[in-house]
N, C-alpha and C positions, 0 to 999 in steps of 0.2 A: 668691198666687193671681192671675193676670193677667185687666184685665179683656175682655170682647169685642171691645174696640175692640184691645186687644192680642194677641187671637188671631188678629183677621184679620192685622194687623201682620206676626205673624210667618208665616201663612200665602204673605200677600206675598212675603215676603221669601226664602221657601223656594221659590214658581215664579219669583222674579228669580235663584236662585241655579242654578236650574235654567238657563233661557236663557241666562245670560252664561256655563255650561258648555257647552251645544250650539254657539252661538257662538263662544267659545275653541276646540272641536273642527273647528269646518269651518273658520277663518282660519288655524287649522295646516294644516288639510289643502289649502287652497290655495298657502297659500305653497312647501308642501314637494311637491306632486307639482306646481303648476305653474312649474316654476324652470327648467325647463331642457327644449331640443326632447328630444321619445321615443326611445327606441332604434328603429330599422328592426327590422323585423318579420321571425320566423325566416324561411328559403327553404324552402320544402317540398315544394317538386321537385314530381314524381308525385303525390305527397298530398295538393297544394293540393285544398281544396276548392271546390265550382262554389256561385259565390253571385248569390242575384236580389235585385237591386235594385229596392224597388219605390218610387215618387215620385209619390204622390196631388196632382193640382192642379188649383184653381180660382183661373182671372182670372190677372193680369197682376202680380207680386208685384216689387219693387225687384230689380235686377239679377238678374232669373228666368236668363239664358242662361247667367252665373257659375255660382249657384249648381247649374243642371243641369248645365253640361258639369264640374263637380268630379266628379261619378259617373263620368263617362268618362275624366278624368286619372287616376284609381287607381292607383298603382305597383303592380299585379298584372294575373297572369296573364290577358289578354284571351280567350281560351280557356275562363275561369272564371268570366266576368261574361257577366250578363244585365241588362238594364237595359229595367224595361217604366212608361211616364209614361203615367197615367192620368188620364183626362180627363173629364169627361161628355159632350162632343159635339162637332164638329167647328167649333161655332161660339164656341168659347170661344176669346177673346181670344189667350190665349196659345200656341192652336196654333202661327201662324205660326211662334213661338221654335223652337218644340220640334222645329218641320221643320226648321228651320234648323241645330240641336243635331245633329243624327241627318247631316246632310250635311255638316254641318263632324267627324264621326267615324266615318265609315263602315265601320272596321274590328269592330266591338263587334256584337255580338247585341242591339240594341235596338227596342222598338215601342212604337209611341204607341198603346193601349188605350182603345177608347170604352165610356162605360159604357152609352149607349144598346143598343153592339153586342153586348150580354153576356144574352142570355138564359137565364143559368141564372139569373140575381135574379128573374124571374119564377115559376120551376118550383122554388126552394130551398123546400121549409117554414118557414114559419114565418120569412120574413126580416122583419128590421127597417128602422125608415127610417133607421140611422145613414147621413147621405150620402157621409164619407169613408169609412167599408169598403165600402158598395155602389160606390163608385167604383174602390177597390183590390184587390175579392174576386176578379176572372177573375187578373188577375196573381197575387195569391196562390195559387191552384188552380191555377196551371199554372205555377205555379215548378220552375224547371231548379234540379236537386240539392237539396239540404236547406237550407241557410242561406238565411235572409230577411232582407234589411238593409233596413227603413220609415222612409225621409228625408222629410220635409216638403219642399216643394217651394222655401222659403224659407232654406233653409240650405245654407253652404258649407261643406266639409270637406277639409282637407287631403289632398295625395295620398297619406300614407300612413296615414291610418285607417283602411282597408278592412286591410290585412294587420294589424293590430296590432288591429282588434276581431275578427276571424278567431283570430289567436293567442289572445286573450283568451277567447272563447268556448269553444274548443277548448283550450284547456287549455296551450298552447307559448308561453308568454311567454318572452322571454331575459330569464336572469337569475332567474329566478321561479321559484314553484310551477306545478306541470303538472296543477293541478286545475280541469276546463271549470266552464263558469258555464252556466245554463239561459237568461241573459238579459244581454245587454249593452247598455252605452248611454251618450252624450255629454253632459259639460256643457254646455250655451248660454250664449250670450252675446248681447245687441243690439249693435249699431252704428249709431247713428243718421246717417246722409246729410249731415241739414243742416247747413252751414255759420252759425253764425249771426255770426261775425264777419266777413262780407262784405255789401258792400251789398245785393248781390242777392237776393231777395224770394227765398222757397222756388217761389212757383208760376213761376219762371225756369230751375229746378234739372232736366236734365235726367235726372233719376236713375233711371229705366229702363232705362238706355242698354246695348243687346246684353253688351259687353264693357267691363268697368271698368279692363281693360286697356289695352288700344284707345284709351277715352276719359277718363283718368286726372282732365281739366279739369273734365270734366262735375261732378263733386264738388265745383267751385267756383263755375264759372261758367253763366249761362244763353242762353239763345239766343231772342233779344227778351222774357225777361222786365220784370217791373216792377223798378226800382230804390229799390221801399222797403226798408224793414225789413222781415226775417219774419215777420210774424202768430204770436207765441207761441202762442194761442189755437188757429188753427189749425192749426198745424205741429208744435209743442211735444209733442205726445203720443209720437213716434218716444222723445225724449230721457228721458222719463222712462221709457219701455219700459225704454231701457241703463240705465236707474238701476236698477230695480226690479232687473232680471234678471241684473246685477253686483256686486249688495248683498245684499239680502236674502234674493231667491232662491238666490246662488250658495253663501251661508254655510250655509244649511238643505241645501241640498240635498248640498252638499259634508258636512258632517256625519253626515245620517244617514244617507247612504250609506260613510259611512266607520264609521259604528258595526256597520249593517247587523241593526240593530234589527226594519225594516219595509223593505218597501218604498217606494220613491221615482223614479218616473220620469215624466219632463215629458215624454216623446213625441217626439221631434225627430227624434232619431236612436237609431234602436235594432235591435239586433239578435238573432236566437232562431233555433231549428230550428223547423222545421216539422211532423217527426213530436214535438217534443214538444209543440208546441201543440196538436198535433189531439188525441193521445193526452192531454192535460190539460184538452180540455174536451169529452170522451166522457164522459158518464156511466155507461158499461159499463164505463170503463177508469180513470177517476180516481174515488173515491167520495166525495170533497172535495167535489163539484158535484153541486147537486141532481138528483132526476130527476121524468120528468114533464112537462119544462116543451117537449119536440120540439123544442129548439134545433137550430139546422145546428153543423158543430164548427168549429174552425180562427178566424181571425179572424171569421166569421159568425157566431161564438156573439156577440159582440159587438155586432151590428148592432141590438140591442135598449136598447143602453146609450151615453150620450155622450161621457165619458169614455174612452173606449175603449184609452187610451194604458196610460194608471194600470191599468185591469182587467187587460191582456193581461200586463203583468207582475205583479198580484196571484197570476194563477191559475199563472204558471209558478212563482211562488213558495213559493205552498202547496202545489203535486204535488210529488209523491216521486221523485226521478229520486237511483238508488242515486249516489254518490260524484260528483253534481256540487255544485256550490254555487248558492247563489241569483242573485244580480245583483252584478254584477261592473261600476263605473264605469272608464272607459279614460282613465285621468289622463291629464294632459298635451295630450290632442286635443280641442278646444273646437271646437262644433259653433257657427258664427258666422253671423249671422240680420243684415242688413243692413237699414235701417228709413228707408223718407221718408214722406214728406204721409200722417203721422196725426196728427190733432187729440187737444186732449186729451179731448173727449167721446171720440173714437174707443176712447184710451186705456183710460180708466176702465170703456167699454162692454167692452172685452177682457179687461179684469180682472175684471167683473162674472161673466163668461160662465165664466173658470175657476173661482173660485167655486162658483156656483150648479150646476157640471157633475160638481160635486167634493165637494157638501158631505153628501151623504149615503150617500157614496163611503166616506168617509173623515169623518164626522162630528165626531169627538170632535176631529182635529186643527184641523178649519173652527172649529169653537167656541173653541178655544184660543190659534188666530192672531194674536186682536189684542193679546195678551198677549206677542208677540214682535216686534210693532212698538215702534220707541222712542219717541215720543209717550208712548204707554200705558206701556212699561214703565218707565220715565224719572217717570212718575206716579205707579205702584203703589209701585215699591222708594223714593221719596222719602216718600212717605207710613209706608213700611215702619220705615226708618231713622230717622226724625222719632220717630216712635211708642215704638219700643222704645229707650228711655235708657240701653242697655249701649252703646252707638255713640257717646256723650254730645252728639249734637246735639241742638240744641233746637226743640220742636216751635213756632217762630215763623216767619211768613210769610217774612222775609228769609234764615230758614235754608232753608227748604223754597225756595225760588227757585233759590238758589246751588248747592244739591243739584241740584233739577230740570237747572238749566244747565249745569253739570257733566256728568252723567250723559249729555246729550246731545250736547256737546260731546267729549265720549270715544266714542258709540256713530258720533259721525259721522268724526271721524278713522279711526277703527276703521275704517269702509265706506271711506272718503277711499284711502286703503292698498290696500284689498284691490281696491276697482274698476280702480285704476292699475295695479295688476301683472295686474291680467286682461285691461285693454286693451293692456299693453303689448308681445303677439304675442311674447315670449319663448320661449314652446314652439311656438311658428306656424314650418313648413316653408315658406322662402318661397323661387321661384323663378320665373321672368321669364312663368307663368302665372295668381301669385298677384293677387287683384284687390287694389287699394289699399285698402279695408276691412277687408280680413282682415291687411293686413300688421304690423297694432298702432302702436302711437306712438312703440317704442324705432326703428324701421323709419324712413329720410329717406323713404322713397317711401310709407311709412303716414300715416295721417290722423292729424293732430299732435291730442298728448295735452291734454285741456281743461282749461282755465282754470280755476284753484282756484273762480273766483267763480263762471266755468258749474255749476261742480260743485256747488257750494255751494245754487246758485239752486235747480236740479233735484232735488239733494235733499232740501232744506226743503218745496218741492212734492209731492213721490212721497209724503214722511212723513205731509204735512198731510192729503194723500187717500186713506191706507193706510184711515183707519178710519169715512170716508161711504162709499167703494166696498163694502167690510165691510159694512155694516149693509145699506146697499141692494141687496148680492147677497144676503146669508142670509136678514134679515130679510123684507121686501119682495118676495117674488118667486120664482118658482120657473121662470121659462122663461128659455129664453136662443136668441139669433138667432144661425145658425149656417149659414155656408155659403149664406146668400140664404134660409133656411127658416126658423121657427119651433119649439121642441120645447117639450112642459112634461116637469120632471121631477118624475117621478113618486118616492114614498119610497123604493120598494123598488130606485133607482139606472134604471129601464129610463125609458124618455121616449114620447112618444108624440107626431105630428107633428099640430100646428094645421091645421085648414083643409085635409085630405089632399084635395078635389075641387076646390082650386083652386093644387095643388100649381105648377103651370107656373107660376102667379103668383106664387105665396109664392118662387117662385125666385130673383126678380128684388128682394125686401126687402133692403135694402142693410145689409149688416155693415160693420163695419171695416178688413177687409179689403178686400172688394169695392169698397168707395167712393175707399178709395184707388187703387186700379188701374181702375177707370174715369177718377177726375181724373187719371191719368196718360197715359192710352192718348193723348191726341190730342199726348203729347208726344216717343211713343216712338221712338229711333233707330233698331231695331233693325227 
């Protein structure tokens, strides 16, 4: 008869057996689909089909004119792209780029979208205050042909991931099955900016800079910066960004998307039809989805919710669309997020916000999270082990130490592996328009691969703060700052905005985001 102390023991030991299963399935599934660049994307002549690109921004984000003019290198049919960057007004920072973007490509169907100028978010029923779809909704409703690809305005992407999420979606993979997916979408990764092995202070760093092409130094050097040392404190947030989003995130999310268990999509980069969206959140036409509630359909159903990334593929996932599949990850094409001057309050405020945007989204997995941090789980299974004597360690403090340290020391090689070969731009198409960010560490002209110790430092840090940020998004709080605004969320996932009569003001509330592209602005080349 075991006693309580041994039930939980073994309870332990049965969720550590569980994570270092999930874990073992997505570090397979990196190493094996990220090995090698993708095949080129079938030719489909005639059939190509006509895709909108749509690219939601606010403020002034680290090498914004890279990551927009990727939309317009596309190795497809120009004929077939629409590219519409939306904005809120014409006084946001990063206009200027955008004009600039649009005149260095003149060939492409593209327009800069205010959202000031969009008067149907007045006259929709029932619209919500999400501020990224009210910013993206006139380009979604006036999307050329069916496919909708929603890039974050922060992310690069190779020139051939529009053919090959095209294939992917529709069903033409080479080499493959020729069964479409109702939803596609790319891994992320960060890439932090700063240098910290140069003298030069980060606030020297001109990392804004138009073209990372262009100004390949700028990566290293600054232009009358100060010559101390970088302000971990202040700077440090970008690096544990690539820690988080190369480790932890990339194993989970590589996993369950290769189980295909649930759903799982971070937003960055993702792709869907259009009549399936609309048609999956009509309540005449999906009965998945409540009624009653007058929602608009298409991504506007959404503008009641924060999350909004995670929802739009919840609901194409549970509609019935005969002989497609659910979501469909585009191995090999890493959606690549380049990162400077974020602190690590910035940080932690970021990770805070996904959390709290998510956690009743998706509740049981919030509550289960810290249980797949290794801290904690380095805790539970040592205690697990210790307890139950078929293992024959002994339950004495020097054994449970050596255990813990062990455990940890394995969970971090383990990250140690897999973040190297996802920096190391292996599957990255790289050619004399790639920015030096994206080119990975195997790459001379990429940003050399860091220092065991960097690595080491950052991720002893991301570990240490997996599980305050944890407690102080679930526990503690339920609003989160978003886009210059305030939201509380509410249980039932929909949010409702703070202070809506002094919304012009609540504008100007500095996120992390924002704060970094204001410190940047007076530095910008471009």
């Amino acid at each position: 008869m075991w006693s309580l102390k041994e039930v939980i023991a073994g309870v332990f030991l049965a969720v550590a057996g569980l994570v270092a299963t999930v874990i073992a399935i997505g570090v397979r599934a990196i190493f094996r689909n990220f090995a090698s660049r993708p095949a080129p994307s079938p030719n489909l002549g005639d059939n190509t089909p006509h895709v909108t690109i749509i690219r939601p921004i606010k403020g002034v984000e680290p090498r914004l004119y890279d990551c927009i003019a990727a939309s317009f290198r596309q190795n497809y049919p120009q004929d077939k792209i629409s590219i519409r960057l939306c904005l809120e007004n014409d006084t946001d920072p990063a206009y200027p780029i955008l004009q600039r973007v649009l005149e260095d490509f003149p060939g492409i169907d593209a327009r800069i979208l205010f959202e000031v100028d969009d008067l149907a978010l007045g006259t929709t029923p029932n619209m919500g205050p999400n501020p990224k779809i009210r910013n993206l909704s006139r380009a979604y409703r006036e999307a050329r042909g069916d496919i909708v690809w929603i890039v974050d305005c922060n992310v690069w992407m190779a020139k051939g991931v529009l053919g090959r999420m095209v294939a992917k979606l529709k069903g033409h993979n080479v080499g493959g099955d020729n069964i479409p997916y109702k939803f596609v979408h790319q891994l992320p990764i960060v890439v932090d900016l700063i240098d910290y092995s140069t003298p030069v202070a980060a606030d020297g760093q001109p990392l804004l800079a138009a073209s990372s092409v262009e100004d390949d130094d700028s990566d290293h050097l600054g232009e009358g910066g100060s010559h101390d040392n970088p302000k971990v404190w202040a700077q440090g947030g970008g690096r544990l960004d690539e820690m988080f989003m190369a480790t932890s995130h990339a194993k989970f999310y590589s996993a369950i998307n290769t189980s295909r268990l649930a759903p799982c999509a971070v937003g960055k980069s993702t792709m869907f039809c259009k009549t399936q969206l609309d048609h999956a959140t009509d309540p005449a036409l999906n009965p998945k989805i409540p009624r009653g509630k007058s929602l608009p359909t298409g991504v506007d159903y959404f503008s009641h919710n924060i999350c909004e990334d995670h929802m739009i593929g919840d609901v194409l996932w549970n509609a019935e669309f005969a002989g497609y599949r659910n979501h469909g990850l585009v191995w090999g094409d890493i959606a690549v997020q380049p990162m400077s001057d974020m602190s690590v309050k910035a940080y932690a405020a970021r990770r805070s916000r996904w959390l709290r945007a998510r956690k009743f989204t998706v509740l049981p997995a919030t509550i289960f999270e810290p249980f797949t941090e290794s801290f904690v789980f380095a805790t539970y299974f040592t205690f697990a082990i210790t307890t139950l004597r078929i293992y024959g360690i002994p339950p004495t403090w020097p054994a449970r130490v050596i255990t813990w340290l062990t455990t940890i020391t394995v969970w971090m090689l383990v990250d140690f592996l897999g973040y190297r070969h996802l920096h190391s731009g292996v599957t990255v198409e790289v050619d004399e328009d790639t920015p030096r960010f994206a080119r990975g560490s195997m790459n001379p002209d990429g940003i050399k691969s860091r220092k065991f110790s960097e690595f080491l430092a950052a991720w002893i840090v991301r570990e240490a703060l997996a599980l305050p940020i944890w407690a102080y998004a679930v526990v503690f709080g339920n609003t989160v700052n978003w886009r210059g605004r305030r939201f509380r969320i509410r249980r039932d996932t929909t949010v409702e905005a703070l202070d809506p009569e002094e919304e012009e003001r609540s504008r100007q509330v500095p996120t992390p985001e924002l704060e970094r592209a204001s410190s940047q602005n007076k530095q910008r080349v471009d």
